[in-house]
C-alpha positions in Angstrom: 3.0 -90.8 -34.2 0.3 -89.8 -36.5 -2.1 -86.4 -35.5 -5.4 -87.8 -36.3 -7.9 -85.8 -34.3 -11.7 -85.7 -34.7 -13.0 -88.6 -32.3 -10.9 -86.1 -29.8 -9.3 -83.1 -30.5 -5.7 -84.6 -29.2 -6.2 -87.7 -31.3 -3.0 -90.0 -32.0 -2.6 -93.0 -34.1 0.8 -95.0 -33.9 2.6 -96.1 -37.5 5.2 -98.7 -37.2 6.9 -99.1 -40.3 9.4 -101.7 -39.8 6.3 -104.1 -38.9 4.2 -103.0 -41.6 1.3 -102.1 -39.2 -0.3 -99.2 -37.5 -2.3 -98.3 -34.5 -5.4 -96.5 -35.2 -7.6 -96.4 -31.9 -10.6 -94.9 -32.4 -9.4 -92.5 -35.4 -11.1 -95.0 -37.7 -13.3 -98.4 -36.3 -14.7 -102.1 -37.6 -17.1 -102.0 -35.3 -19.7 -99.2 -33.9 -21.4 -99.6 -30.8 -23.7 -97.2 -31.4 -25.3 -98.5 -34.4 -24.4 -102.1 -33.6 -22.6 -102.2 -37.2 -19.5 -104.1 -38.4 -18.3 -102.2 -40.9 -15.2 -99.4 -41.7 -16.0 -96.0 -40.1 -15.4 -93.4 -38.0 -17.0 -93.3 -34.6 -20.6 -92.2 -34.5 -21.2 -88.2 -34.4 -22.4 -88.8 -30.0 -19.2 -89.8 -29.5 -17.2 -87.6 -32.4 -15.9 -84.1 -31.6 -15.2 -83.0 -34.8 -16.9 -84.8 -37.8 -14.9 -82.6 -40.7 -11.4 -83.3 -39.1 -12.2 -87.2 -38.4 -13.4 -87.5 -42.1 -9.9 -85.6 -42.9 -7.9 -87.6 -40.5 -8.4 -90.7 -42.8 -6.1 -89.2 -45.1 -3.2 -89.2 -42.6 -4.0 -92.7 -42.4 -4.3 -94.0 -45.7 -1.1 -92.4 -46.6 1.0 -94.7 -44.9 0.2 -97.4 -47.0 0.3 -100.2 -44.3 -1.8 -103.0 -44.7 -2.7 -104.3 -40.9 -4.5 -101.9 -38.5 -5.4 -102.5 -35.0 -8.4 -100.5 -33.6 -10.3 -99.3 -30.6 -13.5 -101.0 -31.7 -13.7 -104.0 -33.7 -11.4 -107.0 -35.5 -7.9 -106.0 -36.8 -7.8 -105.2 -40.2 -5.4 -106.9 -43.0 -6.5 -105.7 -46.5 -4.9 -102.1 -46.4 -5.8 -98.7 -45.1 -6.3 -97.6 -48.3 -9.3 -100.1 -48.8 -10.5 -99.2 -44.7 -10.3 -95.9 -45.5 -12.7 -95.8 -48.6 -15.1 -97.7 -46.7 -15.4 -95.6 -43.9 -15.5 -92.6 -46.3 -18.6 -94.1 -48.3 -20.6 -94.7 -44.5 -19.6 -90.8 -44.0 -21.1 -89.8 -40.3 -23.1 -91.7 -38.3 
């Protein structure tokens, strides 16, 4: 388990190693419903609890290296966390 808080303050994301893949929930998303937007990000500030730690979260999650992530909103992603993460980064807050 990876502490990824921001979305909540008790935020979790779940790394498997062995199958190359990890579990991100709502730490990062492919898809906002709020802004009807496909696209790497962290969940809009409404729903956000913490905008500084879910920006600093994405660190935790692109330092696993893995390259497929399942999340709470959106498609799963193949291309790498490191690639997710600096698109979410360049949509900062929402």
């Amino acid at each position: 388990m990876l502490f990824t808080p921001g979305h909540t303050h008790g935020r979790y994301s779940y790394y498997f190693p062995d199958h190359g893949a990890l579990v991100a929930g709502d730490a990062i998303v492919t898809y906002n419903h709020y802004r009807a937007m496909s696209s790497p990000q962290i969940v809009s500030d409404a729903a956000t609890v913490d905008l500084k730690r879910a920006l600093e979260s994405l660190a935790v999650l692109a330092a696993t290296g893995t390259q497929t992530v399942l999340l709470g909103h959106g498609e799963p992603w193949h291309q790498g966390l490191e690639q997710l993460v600096r698109i979410a980064r360049s949509h900062g807050s929402s």
